[in-house]
N, C-alpha and C positions, 0 to 999 in steps of 0.2 A: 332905502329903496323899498318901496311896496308892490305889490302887483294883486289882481283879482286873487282870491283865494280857489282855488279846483277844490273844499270838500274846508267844511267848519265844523269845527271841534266844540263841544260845550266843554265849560270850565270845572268838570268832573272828569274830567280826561287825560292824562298824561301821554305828552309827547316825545318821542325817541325821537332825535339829532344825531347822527352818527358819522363820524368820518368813514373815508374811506380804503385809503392805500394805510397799511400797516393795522388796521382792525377788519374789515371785511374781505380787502386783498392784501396777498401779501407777496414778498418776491420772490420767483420761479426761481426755487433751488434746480428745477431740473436743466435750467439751462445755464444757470452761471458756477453749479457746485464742480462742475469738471475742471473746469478754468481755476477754481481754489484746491482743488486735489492735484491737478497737475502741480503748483506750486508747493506742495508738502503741507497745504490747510487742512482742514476740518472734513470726514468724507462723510458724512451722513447728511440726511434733510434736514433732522431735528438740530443738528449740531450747527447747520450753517442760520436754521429761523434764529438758533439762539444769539449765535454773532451777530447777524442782522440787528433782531432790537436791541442790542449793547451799544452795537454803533451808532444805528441812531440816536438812540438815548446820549451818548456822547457829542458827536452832533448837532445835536437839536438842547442844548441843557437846558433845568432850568430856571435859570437866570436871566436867559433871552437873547446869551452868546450863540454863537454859530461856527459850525467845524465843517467842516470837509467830509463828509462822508465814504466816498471813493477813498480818500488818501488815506483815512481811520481805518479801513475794514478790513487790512490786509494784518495790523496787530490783532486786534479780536478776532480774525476766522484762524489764527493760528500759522500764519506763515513767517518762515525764518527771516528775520530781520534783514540778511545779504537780501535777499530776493523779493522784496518788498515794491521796494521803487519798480522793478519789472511788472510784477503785479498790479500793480494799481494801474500803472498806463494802459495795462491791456483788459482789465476789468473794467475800469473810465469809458474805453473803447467798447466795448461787447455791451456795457448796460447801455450805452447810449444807441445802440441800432434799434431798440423802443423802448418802449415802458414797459419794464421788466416789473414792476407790480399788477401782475396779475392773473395769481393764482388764486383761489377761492378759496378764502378760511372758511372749514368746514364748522370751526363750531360758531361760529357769526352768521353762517348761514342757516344751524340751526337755531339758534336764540334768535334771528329774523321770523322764523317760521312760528315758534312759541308766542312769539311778540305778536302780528301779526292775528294769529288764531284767538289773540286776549281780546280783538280788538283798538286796538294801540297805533294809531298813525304812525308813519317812520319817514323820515327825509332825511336824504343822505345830504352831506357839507363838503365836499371835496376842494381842497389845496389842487385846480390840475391843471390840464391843458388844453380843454375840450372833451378829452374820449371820456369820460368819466364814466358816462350813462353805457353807453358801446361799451368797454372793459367791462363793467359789471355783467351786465348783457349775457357779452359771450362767456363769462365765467360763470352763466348760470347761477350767479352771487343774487341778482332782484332786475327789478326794471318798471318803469310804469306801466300800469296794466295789463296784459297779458303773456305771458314770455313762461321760458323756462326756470327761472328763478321765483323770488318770491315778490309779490307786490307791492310798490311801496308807493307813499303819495307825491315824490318828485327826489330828483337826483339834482341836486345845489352844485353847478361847475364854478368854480369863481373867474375862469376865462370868459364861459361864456357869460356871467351876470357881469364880469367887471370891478369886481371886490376880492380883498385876498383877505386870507387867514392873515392877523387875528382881527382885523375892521370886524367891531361889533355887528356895522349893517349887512355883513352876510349873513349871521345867524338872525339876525332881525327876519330879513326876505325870507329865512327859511322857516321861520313862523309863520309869515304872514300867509303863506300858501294854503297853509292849515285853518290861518284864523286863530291861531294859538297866543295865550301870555305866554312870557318869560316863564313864570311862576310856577305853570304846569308843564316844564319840559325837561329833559336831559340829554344833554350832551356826551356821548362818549368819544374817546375821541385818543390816539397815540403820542401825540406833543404837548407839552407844556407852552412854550411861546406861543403855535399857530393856535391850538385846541383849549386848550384850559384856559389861559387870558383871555381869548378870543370869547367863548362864550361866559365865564368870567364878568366881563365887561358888558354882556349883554342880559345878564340879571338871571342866567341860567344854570343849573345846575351841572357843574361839569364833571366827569368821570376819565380818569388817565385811567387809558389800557394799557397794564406796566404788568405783562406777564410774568418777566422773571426780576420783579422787584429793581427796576435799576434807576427807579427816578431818584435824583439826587433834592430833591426841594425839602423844605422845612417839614418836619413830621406835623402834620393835620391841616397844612394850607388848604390840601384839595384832598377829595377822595378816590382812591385805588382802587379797579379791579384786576386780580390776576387769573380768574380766570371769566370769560366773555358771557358767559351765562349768570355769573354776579349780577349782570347789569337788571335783569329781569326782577330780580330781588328791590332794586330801588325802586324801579318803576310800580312795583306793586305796593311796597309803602307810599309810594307817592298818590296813588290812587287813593289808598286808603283817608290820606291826608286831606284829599280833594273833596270827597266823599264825605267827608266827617265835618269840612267846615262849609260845604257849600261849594268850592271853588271858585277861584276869581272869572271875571268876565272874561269872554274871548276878545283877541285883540280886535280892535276895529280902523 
């Protein structure tokens, strides 16, 4: 899928692709950590982000199986095994009155701003449901053109375009807004099946956001950041990369 490009990049330009839920948002410990403390879980915020990406990472593997995440979260946030099954029915129940990802990671929002100030396009890729653009919005996380976040050149919904993680031709569309190759972009992104094969497949350069080291894949398939302002470090060899050969043509 192509579309008019809103702003073309020459091919000395490195592109930032970025997921969204689990790298820029991430899930309201302030409203589900009570609901795992009442059950004898985890009682801090740090303590519950930490279960959160174990879970998913468990969840999501990657090998391109799939888990339950609800049913998984109740061993990793630390609750007793009797009280589990309770748990999970009533956590299942509570995330689902919304889209409980959407708390604004503060240091994604800073390396958006660094990124950003370089120069550096950025188009978000979101796995969602529509709100994608709205969530980031109101968490003050970016938005097109003017808002209280930081600006970025388009928010990628796959509801709304009709593509899902990993179909290469989402990250394709999310190039082509820009006018961007494959060649000059990276992808960061929190899952191996939707994110890493996803862009992967589409000739891009991809980056697992694996804060506390839990991806399970073959040492050196893909490359790791544990922490989110890493990502700014590739981007800038990659300039340099661009810079030094020319860089390829933008896509057309």
């Amino acid at each position: 899928m192509t579309r008019t490009p809103t702003a073309r990049v020459d091919g000395r330009t490195p592109v930032l692709l970025t997921d969204a839920g689990g790298v820029l948002l991430l899930n309201n410990h302030a409203l589900l950590l009570p609901l795992v403390s009442r059950y004898g879980g985890v009682t801090t915020p740090e303590a519950y982000q930490r279960a959160s990406f174990a879970c998913h990472s468990a969840a999501n593997p990657a090998d391109g199986g799939a888990g339950d995440y609800y049913g998984l979260f109740g061993a990793f946030a630390g609750i007793p095994e009797e009280r589990r099954e309770a748990f999970t029915e009533e956590f299942r129940a509570l995330s689902h009155t919304r889209n409980m990802c959407h708390l604004a990671n503060p240091h994604a929002v800073a390396m958006l701003r660094r990124v950003a100030a370089k120069g550096i396009p950025v188009v978000v890729v979101s796995q969602a449901d529509g709100t994608a653009a709205q969530l980031l919005r109101e968490a003050e996380v970016c938005q097109v053109g003017d808002g209280p976040g930081v600006p970025v050149e388009a928010v990628v919904d796959s509801a709304v375009v009709g593509i899902d993680k990993p179909d290469p031709a989402l990250f394709r569309h999310a190039l082509d807004i820009v006018g961007a190759a494959p060649s000059q972009a990276v992808h960061l992104g929190d899952t191996v099946p939707a994110d890493v094969r996803g862009a992967q497949a589409a000739g891009i350069r991809a980056l697992h956001y694996d804060p506390f080291g839990d991806c399970g894949d073959a040492a050196g398939d893909h490359p790791h950041v544990q922490r989110i302002a890493e990502t700014e470090t590739v981007l800038d060899a990659m300039a340099a990369e661009l810079g030094q050969g020319g860089g390829p043509s933008p896509a057309r």
